[in-house]
N, CA, C and O atoms as a printed pandas DataFrame, in Angstrom:
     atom_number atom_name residue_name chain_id  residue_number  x_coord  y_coord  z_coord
0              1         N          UNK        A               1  116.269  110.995   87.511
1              2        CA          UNK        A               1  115.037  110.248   87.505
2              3         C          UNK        A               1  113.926  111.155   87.021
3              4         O          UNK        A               1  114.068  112.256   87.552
4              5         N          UNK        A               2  113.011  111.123   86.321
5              6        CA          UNK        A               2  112.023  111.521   85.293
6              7         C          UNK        A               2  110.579  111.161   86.526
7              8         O          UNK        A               2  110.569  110.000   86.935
8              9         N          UNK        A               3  109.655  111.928   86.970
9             10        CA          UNK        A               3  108.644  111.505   87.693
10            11         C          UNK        A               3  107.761  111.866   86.590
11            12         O          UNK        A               3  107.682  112.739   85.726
12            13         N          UNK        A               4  107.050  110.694   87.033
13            14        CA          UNK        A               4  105.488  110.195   86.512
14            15         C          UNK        A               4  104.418  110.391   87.334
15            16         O          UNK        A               4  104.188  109.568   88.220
16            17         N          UNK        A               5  103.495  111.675   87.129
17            18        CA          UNK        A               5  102.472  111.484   87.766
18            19         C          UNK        A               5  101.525  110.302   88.614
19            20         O          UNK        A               5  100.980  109.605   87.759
20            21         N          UNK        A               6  101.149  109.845   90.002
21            22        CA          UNK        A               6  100.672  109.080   89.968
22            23         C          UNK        A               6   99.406  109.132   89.629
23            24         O          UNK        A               6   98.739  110.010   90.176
24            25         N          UNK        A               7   98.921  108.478   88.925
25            26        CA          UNK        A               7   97.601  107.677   88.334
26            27         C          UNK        A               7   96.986  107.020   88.874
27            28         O          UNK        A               7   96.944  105.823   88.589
28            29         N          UNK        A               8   96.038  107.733   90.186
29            30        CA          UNK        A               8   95.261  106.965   91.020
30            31         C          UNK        A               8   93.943  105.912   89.781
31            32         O          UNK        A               8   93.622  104.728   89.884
32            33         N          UNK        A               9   93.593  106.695   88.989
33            34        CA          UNK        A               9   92.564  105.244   88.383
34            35         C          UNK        A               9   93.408  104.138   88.036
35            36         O          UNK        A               9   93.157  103.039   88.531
36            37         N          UNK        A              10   94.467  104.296   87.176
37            38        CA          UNK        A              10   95.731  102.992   87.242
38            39         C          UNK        A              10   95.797  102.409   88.308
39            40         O          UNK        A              10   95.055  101.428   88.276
40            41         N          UNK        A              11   96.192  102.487   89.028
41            42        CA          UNK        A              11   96.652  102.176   90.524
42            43         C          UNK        A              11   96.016  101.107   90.848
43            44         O          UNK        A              11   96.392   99.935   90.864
44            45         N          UNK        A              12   94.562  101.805   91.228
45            46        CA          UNK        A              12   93.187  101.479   91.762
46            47         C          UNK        A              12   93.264  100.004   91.050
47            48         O          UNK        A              12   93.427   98.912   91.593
48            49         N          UNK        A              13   93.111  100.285   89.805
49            50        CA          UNK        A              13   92.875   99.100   89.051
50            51         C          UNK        A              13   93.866   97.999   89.043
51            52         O          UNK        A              13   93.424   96.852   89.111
52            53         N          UNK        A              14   95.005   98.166   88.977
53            54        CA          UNK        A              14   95.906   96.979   89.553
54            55         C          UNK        A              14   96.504   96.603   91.028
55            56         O          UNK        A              14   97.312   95.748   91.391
56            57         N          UNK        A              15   95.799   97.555   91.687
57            58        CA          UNK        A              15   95.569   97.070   93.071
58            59         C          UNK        A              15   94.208   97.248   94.087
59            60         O          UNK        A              15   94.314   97.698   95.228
60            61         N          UNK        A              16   93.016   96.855   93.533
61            62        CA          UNK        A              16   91.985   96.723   93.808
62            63         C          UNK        A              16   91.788   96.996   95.802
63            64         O          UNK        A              16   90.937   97.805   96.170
64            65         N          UNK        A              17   92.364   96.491   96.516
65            66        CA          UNK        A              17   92.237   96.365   98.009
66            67         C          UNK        A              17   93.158   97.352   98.406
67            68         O          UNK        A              17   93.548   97.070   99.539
68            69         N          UNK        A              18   93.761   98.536   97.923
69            70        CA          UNK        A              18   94.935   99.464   98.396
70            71         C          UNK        A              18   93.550  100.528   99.119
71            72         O          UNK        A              18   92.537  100.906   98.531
72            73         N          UNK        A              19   93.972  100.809  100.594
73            74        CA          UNK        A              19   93.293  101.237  101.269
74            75         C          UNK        A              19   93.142  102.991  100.818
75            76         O          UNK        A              19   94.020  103.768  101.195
76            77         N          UNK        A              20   91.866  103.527   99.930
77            78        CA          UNK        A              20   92.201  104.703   99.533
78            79         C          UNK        A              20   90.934  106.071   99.918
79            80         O          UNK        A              20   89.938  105.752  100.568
80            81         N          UNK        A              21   91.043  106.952   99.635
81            82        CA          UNK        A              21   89.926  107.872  100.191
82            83         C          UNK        A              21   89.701  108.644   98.170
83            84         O          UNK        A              21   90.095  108.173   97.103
84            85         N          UNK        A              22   89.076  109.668   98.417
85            86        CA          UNK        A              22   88.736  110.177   97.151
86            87         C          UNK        A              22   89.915  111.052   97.036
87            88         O          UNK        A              22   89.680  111.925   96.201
88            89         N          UNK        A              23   91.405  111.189   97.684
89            90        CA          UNK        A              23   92.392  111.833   97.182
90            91         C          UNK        A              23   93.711  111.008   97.278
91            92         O          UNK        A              23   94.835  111.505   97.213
92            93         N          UNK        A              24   93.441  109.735   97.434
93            94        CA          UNK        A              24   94.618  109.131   97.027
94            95         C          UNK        A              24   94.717  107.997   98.102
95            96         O          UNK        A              24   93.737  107.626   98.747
96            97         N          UNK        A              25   95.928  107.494   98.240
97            98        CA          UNK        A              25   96.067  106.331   99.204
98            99         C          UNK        A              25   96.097  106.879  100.725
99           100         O          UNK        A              25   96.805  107.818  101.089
100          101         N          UNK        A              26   95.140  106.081  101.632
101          102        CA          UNK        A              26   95.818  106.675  103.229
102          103         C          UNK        A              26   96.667  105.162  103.967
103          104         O          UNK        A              26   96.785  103.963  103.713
104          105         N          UNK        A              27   97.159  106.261  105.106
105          106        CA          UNK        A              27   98.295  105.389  105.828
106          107         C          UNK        A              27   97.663  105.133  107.267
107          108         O          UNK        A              27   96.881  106.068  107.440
108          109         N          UNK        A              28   97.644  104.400  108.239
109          110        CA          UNK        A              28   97.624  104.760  109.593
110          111         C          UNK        A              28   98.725  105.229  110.090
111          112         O          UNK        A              28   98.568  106.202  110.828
112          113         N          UNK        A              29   99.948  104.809  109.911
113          114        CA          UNK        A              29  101.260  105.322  110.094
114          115         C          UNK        A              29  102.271  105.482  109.456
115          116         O          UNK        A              29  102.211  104.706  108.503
116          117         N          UNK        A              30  103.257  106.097  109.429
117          118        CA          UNK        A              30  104.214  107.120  108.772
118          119         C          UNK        A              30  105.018  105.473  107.901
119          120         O          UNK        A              30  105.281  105.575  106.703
120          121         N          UNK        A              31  105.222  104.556  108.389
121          122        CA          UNK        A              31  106.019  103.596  107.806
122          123         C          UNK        A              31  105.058  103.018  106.677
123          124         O          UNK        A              31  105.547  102.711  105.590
124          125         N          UNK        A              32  103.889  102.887  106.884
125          126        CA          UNK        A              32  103.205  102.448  106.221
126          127         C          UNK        A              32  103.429  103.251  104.481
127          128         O          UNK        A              32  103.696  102.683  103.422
128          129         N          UNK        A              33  103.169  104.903  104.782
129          130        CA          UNK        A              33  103.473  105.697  103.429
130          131         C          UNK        A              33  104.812  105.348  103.156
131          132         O          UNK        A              33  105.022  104.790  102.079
132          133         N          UNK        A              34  105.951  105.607  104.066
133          134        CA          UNK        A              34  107.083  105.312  102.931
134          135         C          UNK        A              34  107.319  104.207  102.511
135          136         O          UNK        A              34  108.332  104.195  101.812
136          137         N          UNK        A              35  106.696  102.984  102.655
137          138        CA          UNK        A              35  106.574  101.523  101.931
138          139         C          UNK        A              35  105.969  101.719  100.932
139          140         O          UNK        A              35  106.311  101.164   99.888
140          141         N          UNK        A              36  104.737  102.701  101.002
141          142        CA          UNK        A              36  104.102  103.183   99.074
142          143         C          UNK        A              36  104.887  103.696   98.900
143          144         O          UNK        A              36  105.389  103.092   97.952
144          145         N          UNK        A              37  105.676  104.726   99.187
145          146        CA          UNK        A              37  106.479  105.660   98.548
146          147         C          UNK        A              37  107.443  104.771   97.876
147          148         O          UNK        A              37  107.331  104.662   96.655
148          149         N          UNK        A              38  108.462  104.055   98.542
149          150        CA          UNK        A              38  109.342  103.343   97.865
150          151         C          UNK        A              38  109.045  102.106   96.735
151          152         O          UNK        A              38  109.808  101.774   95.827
152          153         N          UNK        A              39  107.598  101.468   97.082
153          154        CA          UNK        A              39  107.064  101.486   96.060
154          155         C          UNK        A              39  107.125  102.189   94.720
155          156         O          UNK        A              39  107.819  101.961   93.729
156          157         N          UNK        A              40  106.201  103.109   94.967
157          158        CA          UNK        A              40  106.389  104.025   93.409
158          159         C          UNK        A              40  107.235  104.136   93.189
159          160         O          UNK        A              40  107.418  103.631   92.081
160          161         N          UNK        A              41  108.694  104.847   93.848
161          162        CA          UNK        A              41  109.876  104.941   93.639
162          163         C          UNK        A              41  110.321  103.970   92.564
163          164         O          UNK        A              41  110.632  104.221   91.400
164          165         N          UNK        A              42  110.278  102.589   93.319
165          166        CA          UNK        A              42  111.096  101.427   92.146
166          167         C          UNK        A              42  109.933  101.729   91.204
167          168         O          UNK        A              42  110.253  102.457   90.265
168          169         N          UNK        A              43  109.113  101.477   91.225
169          170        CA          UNK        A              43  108.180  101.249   89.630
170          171         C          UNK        A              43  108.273  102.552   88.669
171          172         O          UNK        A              43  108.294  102.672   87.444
172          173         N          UNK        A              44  108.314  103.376   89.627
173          174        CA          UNK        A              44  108.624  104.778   88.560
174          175         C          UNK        A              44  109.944  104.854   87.522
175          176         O          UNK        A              44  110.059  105.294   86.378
176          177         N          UNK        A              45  110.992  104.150   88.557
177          178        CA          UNK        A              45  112.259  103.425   87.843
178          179         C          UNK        A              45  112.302  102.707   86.990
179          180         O          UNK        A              45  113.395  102.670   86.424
180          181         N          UNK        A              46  111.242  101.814   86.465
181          182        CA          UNK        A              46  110.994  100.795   85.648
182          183         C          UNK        A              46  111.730   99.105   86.133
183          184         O          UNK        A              46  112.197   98.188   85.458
184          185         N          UNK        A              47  111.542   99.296   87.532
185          186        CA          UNK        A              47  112.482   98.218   88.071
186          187         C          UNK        A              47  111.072   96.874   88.267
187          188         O          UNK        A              47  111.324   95.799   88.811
188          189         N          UNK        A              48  109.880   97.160   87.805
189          190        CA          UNK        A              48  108.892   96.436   88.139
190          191         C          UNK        A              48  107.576   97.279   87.537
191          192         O          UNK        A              48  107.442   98.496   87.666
192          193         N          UNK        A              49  106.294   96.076   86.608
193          194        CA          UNK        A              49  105.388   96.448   86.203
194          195         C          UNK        A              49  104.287   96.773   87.511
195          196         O          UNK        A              49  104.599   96.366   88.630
196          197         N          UNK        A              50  103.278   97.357   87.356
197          198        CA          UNK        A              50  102.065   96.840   88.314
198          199         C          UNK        A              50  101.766   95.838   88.043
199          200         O          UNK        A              50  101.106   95.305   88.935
200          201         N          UNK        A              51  101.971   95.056   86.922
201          202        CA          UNK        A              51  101.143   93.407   87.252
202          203         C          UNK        A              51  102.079   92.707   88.032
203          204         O          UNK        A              51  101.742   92.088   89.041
204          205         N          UNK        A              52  103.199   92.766   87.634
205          206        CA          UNK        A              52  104.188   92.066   88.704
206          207         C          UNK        A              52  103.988   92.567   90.073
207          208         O          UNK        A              52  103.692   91.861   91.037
208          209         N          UNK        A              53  104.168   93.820   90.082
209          210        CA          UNK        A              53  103.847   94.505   91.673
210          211         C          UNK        A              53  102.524   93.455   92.461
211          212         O          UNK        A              53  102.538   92.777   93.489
212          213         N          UNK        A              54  101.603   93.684   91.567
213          214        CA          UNK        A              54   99.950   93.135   92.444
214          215         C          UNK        A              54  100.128   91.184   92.172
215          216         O          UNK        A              54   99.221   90.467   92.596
216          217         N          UNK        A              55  101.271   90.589   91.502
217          218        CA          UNK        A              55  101.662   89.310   91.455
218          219         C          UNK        A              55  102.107   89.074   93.367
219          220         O          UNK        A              55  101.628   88.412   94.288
220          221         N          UNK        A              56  103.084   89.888   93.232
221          222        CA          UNK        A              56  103.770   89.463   94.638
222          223         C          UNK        A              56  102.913   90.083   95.970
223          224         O          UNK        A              56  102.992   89.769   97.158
224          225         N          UNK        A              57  102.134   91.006   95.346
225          226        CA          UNK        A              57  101.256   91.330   97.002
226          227         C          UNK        A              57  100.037   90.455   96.536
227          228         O          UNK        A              57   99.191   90.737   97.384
228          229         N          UNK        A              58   99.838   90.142   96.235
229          230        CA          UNK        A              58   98.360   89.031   96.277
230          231         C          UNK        A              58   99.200   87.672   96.745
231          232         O          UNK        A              58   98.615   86.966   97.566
232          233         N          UNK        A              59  100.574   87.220   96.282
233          234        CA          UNK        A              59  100.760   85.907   97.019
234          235         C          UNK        A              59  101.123   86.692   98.321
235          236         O          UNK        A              59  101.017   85.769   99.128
236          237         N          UNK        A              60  101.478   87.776   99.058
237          238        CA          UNK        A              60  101.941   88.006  100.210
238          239         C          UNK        A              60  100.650   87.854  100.952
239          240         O          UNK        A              60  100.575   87.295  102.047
240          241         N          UNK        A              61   99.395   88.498  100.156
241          242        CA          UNK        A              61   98.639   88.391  101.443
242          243         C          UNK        A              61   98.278   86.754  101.287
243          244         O          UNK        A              61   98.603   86.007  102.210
244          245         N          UNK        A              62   97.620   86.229  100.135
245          246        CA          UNK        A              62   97.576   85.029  100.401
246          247         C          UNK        A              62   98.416   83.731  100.885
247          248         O          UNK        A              62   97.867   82.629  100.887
248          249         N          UNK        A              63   99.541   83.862  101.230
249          250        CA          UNK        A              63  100.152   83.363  102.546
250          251         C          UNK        A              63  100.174   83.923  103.583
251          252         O          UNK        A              63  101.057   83.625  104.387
252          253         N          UNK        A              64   99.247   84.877  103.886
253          254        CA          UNK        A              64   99.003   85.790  105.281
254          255         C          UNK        A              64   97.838   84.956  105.621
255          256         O          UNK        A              64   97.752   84.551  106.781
256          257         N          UNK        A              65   96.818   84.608  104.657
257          258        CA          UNK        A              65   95.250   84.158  104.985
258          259         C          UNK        A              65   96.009   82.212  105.222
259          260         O          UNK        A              65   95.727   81.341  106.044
260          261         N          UNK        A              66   96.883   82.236  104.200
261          262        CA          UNK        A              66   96.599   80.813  104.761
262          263         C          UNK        A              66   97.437   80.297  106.302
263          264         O          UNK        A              66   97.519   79.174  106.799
264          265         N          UNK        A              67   97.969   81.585  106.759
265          266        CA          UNK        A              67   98.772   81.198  107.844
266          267         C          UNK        A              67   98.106   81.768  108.962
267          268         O          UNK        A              67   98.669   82.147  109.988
268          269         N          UNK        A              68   96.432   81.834  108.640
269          270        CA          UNK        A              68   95.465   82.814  109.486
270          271         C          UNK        A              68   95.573   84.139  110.162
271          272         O          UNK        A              68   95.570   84.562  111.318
272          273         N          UNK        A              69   95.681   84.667  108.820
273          274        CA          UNK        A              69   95.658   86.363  108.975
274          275         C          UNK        A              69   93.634   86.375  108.450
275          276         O          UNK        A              69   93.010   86.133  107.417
276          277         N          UNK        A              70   93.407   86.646  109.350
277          278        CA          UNK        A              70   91.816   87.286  109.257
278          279         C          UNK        A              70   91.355   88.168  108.138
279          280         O          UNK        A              70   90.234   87.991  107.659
280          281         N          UNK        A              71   91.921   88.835  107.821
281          282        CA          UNK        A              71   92.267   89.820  106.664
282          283         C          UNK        A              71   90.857   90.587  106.854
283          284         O          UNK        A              71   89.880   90.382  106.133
284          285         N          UNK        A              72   90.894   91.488  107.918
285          286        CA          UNK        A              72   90.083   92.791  108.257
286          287         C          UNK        A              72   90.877   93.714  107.893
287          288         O          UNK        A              72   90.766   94.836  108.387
288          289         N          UNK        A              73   91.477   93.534  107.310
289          290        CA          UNK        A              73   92.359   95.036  106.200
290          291         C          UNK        A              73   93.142   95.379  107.281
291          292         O          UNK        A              73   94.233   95.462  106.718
292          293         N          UNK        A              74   93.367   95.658  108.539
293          294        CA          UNK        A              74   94.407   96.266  109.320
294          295         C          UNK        A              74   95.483   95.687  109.040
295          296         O          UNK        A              74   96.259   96.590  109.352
296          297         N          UNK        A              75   96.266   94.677  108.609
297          298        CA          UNK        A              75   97.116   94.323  108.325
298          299         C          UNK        A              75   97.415   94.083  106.733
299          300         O          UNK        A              75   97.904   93.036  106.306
300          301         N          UNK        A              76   96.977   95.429  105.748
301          302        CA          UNK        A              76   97.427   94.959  104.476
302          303         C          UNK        A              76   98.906   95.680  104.587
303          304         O          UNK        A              76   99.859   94.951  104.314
304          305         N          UNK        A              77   99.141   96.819  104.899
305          306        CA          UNK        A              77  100.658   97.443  104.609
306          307         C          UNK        A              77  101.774   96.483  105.616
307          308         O          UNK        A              77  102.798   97.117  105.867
308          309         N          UNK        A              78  101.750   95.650  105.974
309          310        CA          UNK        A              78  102.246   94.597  106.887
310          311         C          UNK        A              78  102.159   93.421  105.555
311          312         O          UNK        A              78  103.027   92.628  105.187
312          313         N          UNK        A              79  100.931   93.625  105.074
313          314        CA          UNK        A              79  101.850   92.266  103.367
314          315         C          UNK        A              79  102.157   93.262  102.559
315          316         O          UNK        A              79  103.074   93.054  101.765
316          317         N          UNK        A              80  101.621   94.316  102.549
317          318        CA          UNK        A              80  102.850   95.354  101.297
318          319         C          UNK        A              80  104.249   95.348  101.264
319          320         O          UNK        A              80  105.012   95.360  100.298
320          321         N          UNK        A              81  104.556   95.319  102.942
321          322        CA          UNK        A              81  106.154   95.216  103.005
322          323         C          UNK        A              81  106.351   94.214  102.677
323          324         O          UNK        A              81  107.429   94.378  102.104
324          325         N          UNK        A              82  106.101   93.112  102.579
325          326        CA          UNK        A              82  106.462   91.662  103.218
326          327         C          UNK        A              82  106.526   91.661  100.942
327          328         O          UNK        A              82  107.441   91.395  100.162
328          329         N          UNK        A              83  105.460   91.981  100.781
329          330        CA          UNK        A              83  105.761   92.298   98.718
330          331         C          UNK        A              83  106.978   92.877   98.467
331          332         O          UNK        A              83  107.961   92.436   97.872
332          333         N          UNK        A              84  106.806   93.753   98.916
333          334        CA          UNK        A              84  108.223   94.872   98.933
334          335         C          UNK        A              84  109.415   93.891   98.742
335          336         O          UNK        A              84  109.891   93.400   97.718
336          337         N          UNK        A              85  109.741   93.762  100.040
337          338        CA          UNK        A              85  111.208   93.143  100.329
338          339         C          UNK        A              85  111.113   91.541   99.230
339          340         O          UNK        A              85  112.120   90.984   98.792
340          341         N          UNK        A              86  110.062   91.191   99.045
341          342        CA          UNK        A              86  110.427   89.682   98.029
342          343         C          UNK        A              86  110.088   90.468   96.677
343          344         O          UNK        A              86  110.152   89.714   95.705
344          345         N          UNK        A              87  109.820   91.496   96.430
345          346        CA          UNK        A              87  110.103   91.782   94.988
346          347         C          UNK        A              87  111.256   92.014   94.910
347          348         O          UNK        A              87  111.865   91.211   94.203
348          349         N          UNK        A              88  112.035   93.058   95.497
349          350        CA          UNK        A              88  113.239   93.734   95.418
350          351         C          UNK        A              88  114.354   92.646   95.788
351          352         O          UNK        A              88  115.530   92.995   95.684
352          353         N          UNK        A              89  114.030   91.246   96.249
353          354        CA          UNK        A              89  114.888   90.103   96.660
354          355         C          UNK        A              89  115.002   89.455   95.215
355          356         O          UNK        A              89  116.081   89.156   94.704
356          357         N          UNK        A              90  113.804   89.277   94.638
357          358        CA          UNK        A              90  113.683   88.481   93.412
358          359         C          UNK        A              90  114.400   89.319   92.180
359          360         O          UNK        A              90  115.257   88.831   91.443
360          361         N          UNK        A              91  113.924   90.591   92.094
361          362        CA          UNK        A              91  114.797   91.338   91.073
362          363         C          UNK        A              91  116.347   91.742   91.610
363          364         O          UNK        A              91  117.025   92.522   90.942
364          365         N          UNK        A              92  116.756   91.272   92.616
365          366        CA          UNK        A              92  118.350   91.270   92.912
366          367         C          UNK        A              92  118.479   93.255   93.259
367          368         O          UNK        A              92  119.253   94.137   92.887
368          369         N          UNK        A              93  117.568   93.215   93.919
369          370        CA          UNK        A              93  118.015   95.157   94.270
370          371         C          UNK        A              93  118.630   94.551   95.470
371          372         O          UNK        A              93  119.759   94.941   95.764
372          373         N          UNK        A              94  118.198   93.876   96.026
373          374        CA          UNK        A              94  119.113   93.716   97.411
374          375         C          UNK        A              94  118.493   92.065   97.556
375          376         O          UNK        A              94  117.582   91.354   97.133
376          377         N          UNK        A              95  120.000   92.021   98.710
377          378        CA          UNK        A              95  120.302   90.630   98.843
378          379         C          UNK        A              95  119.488   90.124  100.285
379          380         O          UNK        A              95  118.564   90.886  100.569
380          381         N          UNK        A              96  119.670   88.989  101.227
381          382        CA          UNK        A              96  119.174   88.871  101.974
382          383         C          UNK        A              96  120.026   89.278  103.450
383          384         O          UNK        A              96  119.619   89.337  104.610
384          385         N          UNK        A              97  121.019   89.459  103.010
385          386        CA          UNK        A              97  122.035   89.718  104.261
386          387         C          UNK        A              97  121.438   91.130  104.296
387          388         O          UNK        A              97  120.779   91.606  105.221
388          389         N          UNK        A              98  121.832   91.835  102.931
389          390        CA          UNK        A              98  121.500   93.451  103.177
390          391         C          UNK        A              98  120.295   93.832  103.893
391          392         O          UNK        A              98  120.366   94.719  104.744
392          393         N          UNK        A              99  118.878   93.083  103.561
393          394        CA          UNK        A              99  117.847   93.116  103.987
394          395         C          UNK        A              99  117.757   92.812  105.690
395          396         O          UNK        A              99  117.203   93.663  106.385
396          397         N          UNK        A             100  118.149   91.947  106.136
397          398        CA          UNK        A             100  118.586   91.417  107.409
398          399         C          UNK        A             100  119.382   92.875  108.279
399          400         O          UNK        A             100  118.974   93.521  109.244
400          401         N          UNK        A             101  120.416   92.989  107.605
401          402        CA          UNK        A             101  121.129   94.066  108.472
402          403         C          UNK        A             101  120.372   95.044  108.667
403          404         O          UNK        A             101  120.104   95.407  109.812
404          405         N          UNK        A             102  119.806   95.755  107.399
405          406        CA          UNK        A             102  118.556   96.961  107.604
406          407         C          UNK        A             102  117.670   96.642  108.732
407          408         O          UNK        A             102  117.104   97.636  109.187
408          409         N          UNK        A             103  117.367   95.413  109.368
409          410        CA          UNK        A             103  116.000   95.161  109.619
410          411         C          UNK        A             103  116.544   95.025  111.147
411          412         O          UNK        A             103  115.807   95.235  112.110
412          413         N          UNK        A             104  118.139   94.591  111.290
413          414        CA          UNK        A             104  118.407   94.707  112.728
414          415         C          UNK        A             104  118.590   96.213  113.146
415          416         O          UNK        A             104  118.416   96.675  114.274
416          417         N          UNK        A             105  118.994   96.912  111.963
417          418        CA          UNK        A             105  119.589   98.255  112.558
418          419         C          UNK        A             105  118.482   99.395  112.931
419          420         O          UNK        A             105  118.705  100.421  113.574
420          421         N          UNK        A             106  116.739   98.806  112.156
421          422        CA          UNK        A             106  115.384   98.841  112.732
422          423         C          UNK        A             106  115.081   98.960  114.019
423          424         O          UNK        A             106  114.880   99.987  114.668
424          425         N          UNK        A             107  115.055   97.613  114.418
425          426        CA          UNK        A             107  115.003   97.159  115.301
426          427         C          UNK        A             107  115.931   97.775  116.480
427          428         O          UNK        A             107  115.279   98.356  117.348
428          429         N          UNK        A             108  117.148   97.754  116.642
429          430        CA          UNK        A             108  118.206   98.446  117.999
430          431         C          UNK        A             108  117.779  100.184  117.869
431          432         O          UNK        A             108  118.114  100.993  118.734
432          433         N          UNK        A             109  117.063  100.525  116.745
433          434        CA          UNK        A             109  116.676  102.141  116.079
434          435         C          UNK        A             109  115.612  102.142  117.061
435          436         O          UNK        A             109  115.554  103.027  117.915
436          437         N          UNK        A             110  114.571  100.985  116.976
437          438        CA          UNK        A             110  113.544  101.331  117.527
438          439         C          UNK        A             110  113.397  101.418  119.152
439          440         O          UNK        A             110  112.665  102.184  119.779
440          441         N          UNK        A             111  114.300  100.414  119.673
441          442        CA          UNK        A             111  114.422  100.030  120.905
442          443         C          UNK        A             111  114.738  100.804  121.488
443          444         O          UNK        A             111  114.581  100.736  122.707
444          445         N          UNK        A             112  115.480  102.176  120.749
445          446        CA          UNK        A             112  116.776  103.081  122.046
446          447         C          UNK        A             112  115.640  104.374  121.104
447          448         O          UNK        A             112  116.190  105.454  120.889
448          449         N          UNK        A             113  114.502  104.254  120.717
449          450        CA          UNK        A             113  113.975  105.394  120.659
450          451         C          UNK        A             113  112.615  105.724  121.498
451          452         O          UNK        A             113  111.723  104.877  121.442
452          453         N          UNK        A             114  112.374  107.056  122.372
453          454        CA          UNK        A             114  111.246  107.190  122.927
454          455         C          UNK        A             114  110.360  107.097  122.197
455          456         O          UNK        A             114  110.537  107.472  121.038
456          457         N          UNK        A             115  109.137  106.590  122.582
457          458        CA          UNK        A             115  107.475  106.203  122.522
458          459         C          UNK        A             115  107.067  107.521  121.926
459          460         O          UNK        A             115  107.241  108.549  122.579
460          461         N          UNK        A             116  106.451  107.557  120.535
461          462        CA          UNK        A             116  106.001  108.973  120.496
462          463         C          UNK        A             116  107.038  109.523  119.632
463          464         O          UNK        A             116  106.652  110.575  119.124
464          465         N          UNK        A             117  108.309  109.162  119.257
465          466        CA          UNK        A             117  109.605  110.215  118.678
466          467         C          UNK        A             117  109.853  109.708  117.078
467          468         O          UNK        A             117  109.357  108.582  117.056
468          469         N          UNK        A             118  110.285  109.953  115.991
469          470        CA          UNK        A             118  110.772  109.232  114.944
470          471         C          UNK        A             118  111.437  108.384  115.054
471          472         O          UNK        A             118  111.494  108.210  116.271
472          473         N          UNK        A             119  112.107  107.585  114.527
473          474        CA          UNK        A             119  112.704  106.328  114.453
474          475         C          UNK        A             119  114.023  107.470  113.489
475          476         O          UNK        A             119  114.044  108.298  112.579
476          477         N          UNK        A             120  115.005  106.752  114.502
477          478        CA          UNK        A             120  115.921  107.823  112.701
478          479         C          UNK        A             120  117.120  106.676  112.772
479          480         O          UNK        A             120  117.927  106.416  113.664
480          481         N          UNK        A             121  116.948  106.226  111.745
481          482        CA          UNK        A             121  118.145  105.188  111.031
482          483         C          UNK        A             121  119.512  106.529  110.960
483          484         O          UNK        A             121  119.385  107.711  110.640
484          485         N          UNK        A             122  120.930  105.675  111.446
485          486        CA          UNK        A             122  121.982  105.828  111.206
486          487         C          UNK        A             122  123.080  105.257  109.980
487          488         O          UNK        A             122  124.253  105.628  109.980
């Protein structure tokens, strides 16, 4: 794989509401970055444009607002994922079972882990 600098003025510009400071994107929490990360990842791949990218997170959040998400920004990386997983559904990177199983094996990850500790997938 060949990395491409990221291009925060690019970025910026095809994702206008990406929560950022004067050195790049911030996270409140650790899941939040590796959802950008894997982001860039596929797009760096050429598996998806930024217009397509900011296609599927503008309908994610806008079925967030119409299902009354307030949209005080605390919940944009909560429609980033929710972009995420229906881009990578629509371009066939993964299926919905696969997605499902990941999301239980999350979930029993998170449950049997202390408050405070990483989450570590098996």
């Amino acid at each position: 794989m060949t990395h491409t600098p990221l291009d925060l003025p690019d970025l910026r510009a095809a994702l206008p509401a990406l929560p950022c400071d004067t050195a790049g994107p911030v996270f409140d929490a650790p899941w939040e970055a590796q959802a950008f990360a894997m982001t860039l990842t596929l797009h760096e791949r050429g598996l998806f444009t930024w217009t397509e990218w900011a296609t599927f997170l503008n309908q994610a959040i806008n079925d967030a607002q119409a299902a009354g998400d307030p949209d005080h920004g605390n919940t944009y990386y909560s429609h980033w994922l929710t972009a995420l997983e229906r881009i990578c559904a629509f371009k066939e990177l993964l299926t919905g079972d696969m997605l499902l199983q990941r999301q239980n094996e999350w979930d029993i990850a998170a449950r049997h882990t202390p408050h405070g500790q990483p989450i570590v997938l098996e």
